[in-house]
N, C-alpha and C positions, 0 to 999 in steps of 0.2 A: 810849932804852929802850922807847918806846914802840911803835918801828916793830918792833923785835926780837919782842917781846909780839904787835904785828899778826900780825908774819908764822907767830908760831908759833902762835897762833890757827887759822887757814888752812889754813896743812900740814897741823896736826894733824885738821881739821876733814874735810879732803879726801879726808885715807888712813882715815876713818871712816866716809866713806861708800864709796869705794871697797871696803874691805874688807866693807861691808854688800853690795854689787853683785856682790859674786865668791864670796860666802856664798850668795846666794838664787840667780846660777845656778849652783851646785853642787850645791844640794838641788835643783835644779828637773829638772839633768839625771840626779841619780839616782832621782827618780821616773821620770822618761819611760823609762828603760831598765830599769825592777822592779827595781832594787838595791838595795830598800828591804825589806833583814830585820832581824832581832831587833839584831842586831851594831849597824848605823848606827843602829837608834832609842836603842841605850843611849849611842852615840858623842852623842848631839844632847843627849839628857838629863843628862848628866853635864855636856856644856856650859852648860848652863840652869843646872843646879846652881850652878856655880863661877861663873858671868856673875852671879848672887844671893852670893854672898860677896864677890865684885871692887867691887859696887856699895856694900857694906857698907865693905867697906876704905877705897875713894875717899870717902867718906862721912864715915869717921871721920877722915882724914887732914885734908881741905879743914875740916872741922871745927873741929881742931888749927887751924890756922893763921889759921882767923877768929878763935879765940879770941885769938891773939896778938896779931892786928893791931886787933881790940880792945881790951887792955890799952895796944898804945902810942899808943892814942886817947885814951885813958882818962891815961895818965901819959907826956904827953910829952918833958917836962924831964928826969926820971928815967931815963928811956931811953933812949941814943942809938942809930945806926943800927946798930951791931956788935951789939948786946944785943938789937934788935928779932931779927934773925936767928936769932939764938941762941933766941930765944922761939919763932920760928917753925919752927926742926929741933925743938926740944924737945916742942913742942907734935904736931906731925907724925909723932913718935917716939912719944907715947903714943898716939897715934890708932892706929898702928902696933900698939901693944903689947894695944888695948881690942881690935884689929881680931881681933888670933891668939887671944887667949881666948875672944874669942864666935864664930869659927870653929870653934875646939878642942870646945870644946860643943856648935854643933849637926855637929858630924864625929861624934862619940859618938854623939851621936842619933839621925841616918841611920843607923849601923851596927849599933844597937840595933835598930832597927828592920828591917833587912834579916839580922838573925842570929836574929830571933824564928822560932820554927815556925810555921807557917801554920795554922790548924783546918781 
């Protein structure tokens, strides 16, 4: 189990930077070529956006799941390994569910904000 865990550590770790490497010279070579209008800067900013909700989500999920593996610290007898699981979808499930209504809110809020008249 452990090695499994290593290697998906790794991989994961790997295509994270790589994908950070193939991001910066993308923008690097739409600067050098002035392809930098109004279009790609809202392309980058809507990223930023949603990169700030994705970090909330993973946030609330790993959350969830500490919380669980908390409780079957907390009550080990009571709980065996099937039921830890189950504690840990469930837990992961409402991180899930806190994650869509405190997006859902500030989505309203951006859109408020960008629907308002300017003075």
């Amino acid at each position: 189990m452990n090695d499994v865990l290593m290697a998906a550590v790794v991989f994961s770790g790997m295509y994270m930077i790589f994908k950070l490497i193939l991001d910066s010279i993308t923008r690097t070579k739409l600067i050098n070529k002035s392809l930098v209008d109004e279009k790609v800067k809202y392309l980058f900013q809507e990223y930023h956006q949603k990169k700030g909700h994705s970090d909330i989500k993973w946030g609330m999920v790993l959350l969830g799941i500490g919380v669980a593996l908390i409780i079957r610290q907390v009550a080990p007898y009571t709980i065996g390994d099937e039921g830890m699981f189950g504690l840990m979808f469930i837990f992961a499930g409402l991180g899930f569910l806190i994650y869509y209504f405190i997006s859902g809110q500030k989505l309203k809020g951006t859109q408020q904000d960008h629907n308002t008249p300017e003075s």
